[in-house]
N, C-alpha and C positions, 0 to 999 in steps of 0.2 A: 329478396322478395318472397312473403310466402303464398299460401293458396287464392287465389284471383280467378279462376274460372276452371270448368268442368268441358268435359267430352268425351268423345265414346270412338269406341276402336271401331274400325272398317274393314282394313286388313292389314297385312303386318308390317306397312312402312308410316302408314298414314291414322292421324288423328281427325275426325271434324268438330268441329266447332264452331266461336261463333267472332265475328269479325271483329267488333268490338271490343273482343278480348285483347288485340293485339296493340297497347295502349303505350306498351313503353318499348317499340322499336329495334331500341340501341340492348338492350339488357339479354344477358342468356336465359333461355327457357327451359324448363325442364317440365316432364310428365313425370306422374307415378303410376302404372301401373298394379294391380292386381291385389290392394288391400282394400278393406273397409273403413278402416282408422287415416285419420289425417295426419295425424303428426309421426304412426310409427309404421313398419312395414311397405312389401312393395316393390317395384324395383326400377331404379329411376332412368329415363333414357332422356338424351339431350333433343331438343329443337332444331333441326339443323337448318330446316325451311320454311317462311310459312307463305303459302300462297292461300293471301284474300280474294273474294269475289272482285273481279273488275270491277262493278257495277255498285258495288256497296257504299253506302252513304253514310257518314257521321252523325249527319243532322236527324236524318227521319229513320237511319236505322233502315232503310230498304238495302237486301241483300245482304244478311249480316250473317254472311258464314265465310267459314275459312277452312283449309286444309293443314294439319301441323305434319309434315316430315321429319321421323323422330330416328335418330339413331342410338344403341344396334335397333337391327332388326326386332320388332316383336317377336318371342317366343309362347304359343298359343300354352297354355295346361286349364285345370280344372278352375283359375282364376282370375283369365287374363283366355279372354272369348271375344273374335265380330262380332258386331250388331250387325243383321240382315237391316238394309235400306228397303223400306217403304217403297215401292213404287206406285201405291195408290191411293187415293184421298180422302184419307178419313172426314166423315163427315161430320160425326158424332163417335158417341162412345166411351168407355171406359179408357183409365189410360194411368200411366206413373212416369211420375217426376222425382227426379233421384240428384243429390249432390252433399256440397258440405256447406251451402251458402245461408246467411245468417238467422237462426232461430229468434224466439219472441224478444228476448232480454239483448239481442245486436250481435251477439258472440257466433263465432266459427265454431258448430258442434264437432266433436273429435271422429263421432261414430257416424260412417254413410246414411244421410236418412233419404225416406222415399215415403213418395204422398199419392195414394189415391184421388183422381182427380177427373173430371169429365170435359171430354172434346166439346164443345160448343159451335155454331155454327157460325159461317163466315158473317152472314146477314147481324145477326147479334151482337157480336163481336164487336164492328164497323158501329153498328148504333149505338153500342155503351161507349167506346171512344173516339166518335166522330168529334171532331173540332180539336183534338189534338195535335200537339206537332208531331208527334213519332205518326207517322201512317200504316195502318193496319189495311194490307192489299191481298189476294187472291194467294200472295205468297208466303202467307202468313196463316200457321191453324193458331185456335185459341183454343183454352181453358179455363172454366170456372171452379174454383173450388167452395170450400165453405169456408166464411167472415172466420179468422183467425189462424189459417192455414193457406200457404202459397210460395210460393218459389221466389229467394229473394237476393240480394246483394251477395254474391259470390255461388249462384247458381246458374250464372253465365256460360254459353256453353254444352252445358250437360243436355241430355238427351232426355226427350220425350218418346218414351212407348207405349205403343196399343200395337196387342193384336198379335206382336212373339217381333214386333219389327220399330225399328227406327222412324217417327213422324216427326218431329222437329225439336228444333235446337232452341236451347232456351235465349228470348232473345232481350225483351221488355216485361215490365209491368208496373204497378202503381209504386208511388215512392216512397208510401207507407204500406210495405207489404202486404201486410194481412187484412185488408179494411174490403175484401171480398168484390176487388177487380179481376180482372180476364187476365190472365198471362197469356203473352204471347210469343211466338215459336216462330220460328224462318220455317217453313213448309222444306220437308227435306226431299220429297215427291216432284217438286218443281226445279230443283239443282241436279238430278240424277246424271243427265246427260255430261254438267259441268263438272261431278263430283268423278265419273268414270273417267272424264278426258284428264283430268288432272291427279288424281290421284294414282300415279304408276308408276 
């Protein structure tokens, strides 16, 4: 199996992520650590654990985050850093979305990209996909970006930042990527409590 989903370091045992990632089970997992390129560089550690949210739904996607227990141990240097978690709610604002997941033409780019992109608010968010089956709730920030640029099929996972901190995991979005839908994010601000008990 190759690249399937992104996420961001915490500290040096644990991965988060995003629940839905965790599709095939039975199969061994691995991370790469510390390159920008997909295919080369990095340094790879195994899956040893992963604990999902209890709570997490397949259907509607509420609660779509997970923990990856990787062994060895992370080893921190200049390329391979925590991400500070978020403990507050952004409301709005600037922000970046980062991964390898699929550019315009369907393909897995080789080199990390990352997209300038604006927090949006809960209220808007709910209005542009009310009557959907994925539910977008209090637990969930979103993002708008601009018609041709957006976070898409292998960008699962990976982390939303504003701010120098962790706001959420990438979780849904529209199923023609770029047609200038909201993405939206597991709110990483509302699992803290979950993310400390379990992550140790």
């Amino acid at each position: 199996m190759g690249h399937f989903c992104g996420g961001t370091i915490i500290n040096n045992c644990y991965i988060l992520s995003a629940a839905h990632c965790d599709v095939d089970r039975e199969r061994s997992k691995f991370v790469v650590l510390g390159s920008i390129f997909l295919n080369n560089g990095g340094v790879t550690h195994e899956v040893i654990r992963v604990i999902n949210h209890p709570n997490y739904n397949d259907d509607t996607f509420e609660n779509d985050i997970n923990l990856l227990r990787v062994s060895p141990y992370i080893t921190y240097n200049a390329a391979v850093q925590p991400m500070p978690i978020a403990a507050h709610v952004a409301e709005s604002g600037d922000a970046v979305v980062s991964g390898w997941g699929e550019n315009e033409t369907g393909e897995l780019p080789n080199h990390l990209q990352f997209l300038n992109t604006q927090i949006i608010s809960d209220e808007d968010c709910y209005a542009i996909w009310s009557g959907d089956t994925l539910l977008v709730s209090n637990t969930n920030i979103c993002t708008l970006s601009p018609v041709g640029q957006n976070a898409c099929r292998g960008d699962s996972g990976g982390p939303l930042v504003h701010d120098g901190g962790l706001h959420g995991v990438v979780s849904w979005g529209p199923n023609d990527c770029p047609n200038g839908m909201p993405t939206v994010y597991t709110r990483v601000s509302s699992y803290v409590s979950w993310i400390l008990t379990n992550a140790v």
